[in-house]
C-alpha positions as CSV (number, residue, x, y, z in Angstrom):
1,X,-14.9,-14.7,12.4
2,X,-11.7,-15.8,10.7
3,X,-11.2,-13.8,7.9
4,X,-8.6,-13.8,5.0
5,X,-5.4,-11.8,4.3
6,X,-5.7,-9.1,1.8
7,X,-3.1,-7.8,0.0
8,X,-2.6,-4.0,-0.5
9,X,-2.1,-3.4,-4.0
10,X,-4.0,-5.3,-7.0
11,X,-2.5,-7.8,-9.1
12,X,-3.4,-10.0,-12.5
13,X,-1.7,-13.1,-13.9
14,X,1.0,-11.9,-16.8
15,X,3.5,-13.4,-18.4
16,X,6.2,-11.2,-18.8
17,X,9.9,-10.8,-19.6
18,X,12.1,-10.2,-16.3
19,X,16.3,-9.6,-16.3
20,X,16.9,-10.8,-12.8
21,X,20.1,-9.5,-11.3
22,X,21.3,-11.2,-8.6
23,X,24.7,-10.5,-7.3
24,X,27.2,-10.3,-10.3
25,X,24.7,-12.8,-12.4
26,X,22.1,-11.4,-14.4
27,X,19.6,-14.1,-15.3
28,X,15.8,-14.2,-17.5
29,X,13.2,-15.8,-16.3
30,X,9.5,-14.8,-16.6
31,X,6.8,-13.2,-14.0
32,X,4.0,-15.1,-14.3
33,X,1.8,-12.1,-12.0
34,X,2.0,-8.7,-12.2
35,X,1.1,-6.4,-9.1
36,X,1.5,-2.9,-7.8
37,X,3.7,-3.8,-5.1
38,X,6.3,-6.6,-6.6
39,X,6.1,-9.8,-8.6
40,X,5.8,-13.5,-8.8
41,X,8.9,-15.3,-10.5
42,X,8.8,-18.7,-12.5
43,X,12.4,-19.5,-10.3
44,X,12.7,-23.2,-9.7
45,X,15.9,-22.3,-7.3
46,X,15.2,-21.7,-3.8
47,X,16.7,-18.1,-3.0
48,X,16.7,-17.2,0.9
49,X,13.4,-14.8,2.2
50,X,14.7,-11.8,2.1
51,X,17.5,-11.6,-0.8
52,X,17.8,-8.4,-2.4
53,X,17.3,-8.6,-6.0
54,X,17.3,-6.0,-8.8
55,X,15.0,-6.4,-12.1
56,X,14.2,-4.9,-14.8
57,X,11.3,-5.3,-16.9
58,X,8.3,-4.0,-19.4
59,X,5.2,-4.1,-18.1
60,X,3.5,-4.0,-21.7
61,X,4.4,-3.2,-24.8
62,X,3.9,0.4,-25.1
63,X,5.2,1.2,-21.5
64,X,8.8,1.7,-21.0
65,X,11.5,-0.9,-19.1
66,X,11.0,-0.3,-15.6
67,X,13.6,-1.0,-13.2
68,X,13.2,-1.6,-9.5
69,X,15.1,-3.1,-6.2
70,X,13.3,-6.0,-4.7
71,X,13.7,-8.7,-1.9
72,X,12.4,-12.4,-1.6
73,X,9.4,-12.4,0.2
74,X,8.1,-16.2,-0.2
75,X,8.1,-19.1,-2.3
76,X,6.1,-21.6,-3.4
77,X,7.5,-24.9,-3.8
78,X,7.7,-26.0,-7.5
79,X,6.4,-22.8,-9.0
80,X,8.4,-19.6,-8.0
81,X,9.3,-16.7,-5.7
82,X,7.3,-13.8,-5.1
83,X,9.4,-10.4,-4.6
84,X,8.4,-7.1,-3.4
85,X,9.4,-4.2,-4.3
86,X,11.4,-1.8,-2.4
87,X,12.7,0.9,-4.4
88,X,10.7,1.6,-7.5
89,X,9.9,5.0,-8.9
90,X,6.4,6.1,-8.0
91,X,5.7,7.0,-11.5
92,X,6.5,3.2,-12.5
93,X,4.4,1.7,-9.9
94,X,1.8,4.0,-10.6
95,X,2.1,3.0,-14.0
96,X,1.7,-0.7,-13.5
97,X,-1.7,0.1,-11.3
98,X,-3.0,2.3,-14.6
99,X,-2.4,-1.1,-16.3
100,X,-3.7,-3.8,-13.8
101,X,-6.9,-1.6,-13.3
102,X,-7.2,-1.3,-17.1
103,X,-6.8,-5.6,-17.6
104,X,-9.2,-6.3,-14.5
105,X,-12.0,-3.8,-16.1
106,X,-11.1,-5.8,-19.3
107,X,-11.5,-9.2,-17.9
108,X,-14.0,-8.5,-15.6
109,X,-16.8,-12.2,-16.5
110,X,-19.8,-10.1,-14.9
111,X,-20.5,-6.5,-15.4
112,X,-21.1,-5.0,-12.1
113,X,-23.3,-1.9,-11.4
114,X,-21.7,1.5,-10.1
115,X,-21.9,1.7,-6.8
116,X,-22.1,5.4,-6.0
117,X,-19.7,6.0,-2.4
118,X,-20.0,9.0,-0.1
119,X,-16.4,9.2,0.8
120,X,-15.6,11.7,3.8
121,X,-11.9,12.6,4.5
122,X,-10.0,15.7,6.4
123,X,-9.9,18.1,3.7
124,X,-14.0,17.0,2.4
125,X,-16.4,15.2,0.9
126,X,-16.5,13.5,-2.7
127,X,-19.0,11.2,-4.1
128,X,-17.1,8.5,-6.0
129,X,-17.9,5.6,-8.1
130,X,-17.0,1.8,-7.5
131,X,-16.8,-1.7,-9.6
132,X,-14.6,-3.3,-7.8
133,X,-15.7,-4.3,-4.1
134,X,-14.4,-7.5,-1.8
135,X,-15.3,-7.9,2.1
136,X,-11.5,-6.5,2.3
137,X,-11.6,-3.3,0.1
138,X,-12.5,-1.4,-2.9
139,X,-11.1,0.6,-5.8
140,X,-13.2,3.8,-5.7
141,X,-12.9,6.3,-8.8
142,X,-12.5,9.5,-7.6
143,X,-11.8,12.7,-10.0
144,X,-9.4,14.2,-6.7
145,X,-7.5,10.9,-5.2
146,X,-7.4,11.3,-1.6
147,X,-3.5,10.7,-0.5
148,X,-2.1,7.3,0.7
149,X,-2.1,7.0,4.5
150,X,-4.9,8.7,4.5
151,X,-8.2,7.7,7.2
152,X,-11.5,8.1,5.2
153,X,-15.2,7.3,6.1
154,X,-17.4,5.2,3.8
155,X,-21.1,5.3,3.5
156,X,-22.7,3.3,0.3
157,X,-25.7,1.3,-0.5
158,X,-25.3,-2.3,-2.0
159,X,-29.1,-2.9,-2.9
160,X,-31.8,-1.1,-2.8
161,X,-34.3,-1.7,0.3
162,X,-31.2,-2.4,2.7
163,X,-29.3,0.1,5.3
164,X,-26.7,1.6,3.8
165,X,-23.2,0.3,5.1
166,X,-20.8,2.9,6.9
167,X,-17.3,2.2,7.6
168,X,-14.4,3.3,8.3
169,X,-11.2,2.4,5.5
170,X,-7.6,3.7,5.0
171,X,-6.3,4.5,2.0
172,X,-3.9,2.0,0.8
173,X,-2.6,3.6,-2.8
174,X,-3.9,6.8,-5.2
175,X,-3.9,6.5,-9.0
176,X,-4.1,10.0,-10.7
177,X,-7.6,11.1,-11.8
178,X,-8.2,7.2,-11.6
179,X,-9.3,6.8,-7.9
180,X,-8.0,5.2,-4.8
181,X,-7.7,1.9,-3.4
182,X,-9.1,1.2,0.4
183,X,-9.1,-1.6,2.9
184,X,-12.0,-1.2,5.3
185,X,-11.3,-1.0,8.6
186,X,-12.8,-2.3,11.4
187,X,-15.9,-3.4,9.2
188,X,-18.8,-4.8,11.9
189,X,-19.5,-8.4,11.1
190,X,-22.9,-7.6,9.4
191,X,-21.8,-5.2,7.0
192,X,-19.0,-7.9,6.6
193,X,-21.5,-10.6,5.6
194,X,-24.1,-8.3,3.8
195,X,-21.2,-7.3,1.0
196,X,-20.0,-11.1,0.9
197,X,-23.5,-11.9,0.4
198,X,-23.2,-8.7,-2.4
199,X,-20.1,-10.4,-4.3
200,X,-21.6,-13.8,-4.5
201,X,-24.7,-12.8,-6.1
202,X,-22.7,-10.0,-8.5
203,X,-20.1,-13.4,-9.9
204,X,-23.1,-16.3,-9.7
């Protein structure tokens, strides 16, 4: 089963104000998405994969200017670059996922039920809540995030009447007394189909 690429951190379409240093020039230009690990450019100008650039930039307006080292990590012909970031305070990219979480609750078309998570990890077990589920992943809240890195095991019920689904995931990034981002991993192809099957119906 061919499956697609997902990406480790969450992102929303923005439109923000970005100084782009690169080199000894110093250019504007706008990001036209906002994500917890870098950004997509409007650059009409081919830059190399792999250029370091530095920016600088405010998220929103009540945040402060955050700046961060990035590199070139792809383009898209005829509509920009995306960059990652590769130095950036952990406070600052924790505050970008405190407001990409906020926007997506916010724009979310289709309210979606709580699905309550056992999640069971080295130091215990927490129940935690979720809104937010693909076939990749899922943003559990959590009162106590469980670290990045970390290996956790999953057990939650999509409807009722159906086997409950139990899998492994790995932590992929921790918002304070938010929750935690997770990829599953090594998801069995029915449990892959039966929360497909879960998404479709929650966004008809």
């Amino acid at each position: 089963m061919e499956r697609k690429h997902h990406r480790k951190y969450p992102r929303v379409n923005a439109k923000i104000a970005v100084e782009v240093t690169l080199g000894e020039v110093t250019e504007k230009t706008n990001a036209l998405t906002l994500g917890g690990g870098g950004l997509f450019l409007g650059i009409a100008q081919t830059i190399p994969l792999g250029t370091e650039i530095t920016v600088r930039f405010r998220p929103a307006k009540h945040l402060p200017v955050i700046a961060a080292r990035t590199r070139v990590l792809y383009h898209e012909p005829g509509k920009g670059v995306g960059i990652e970031f590769t130095e950036i305070d952990p406070k600052h990219r924790e505050m970008i996922l405190r407001l990409i979480l906020h926007r997506m609750e916010e724009r979310r078309r289709y309210p979606r039920a709580p699905l309550a998570t056992q999640v069971e990890y080295p130091d215990g077990t927490q129940i935690g809540f979720s809104k937010d589920i693909s076939a990749g992943g899922m943003f559990i809240e959590l009162t106590t995030p469980v670290p990045a890195g970390s290996r956790i095991n999953l057990l939650f019920h999509l409807d009722d009447g159906e086997d409950a689904v139990k899998t492994d995931a790995e932590v992929l990034y921790a918002v304070l007394k938010l929750g935690i981002g997770v990829s599953f991993v090594d998801l069995s192809p029915s449990y892959y189909r039966q929360i497909e099957a879960y998404v479709a119906k929650a966004t008809s």
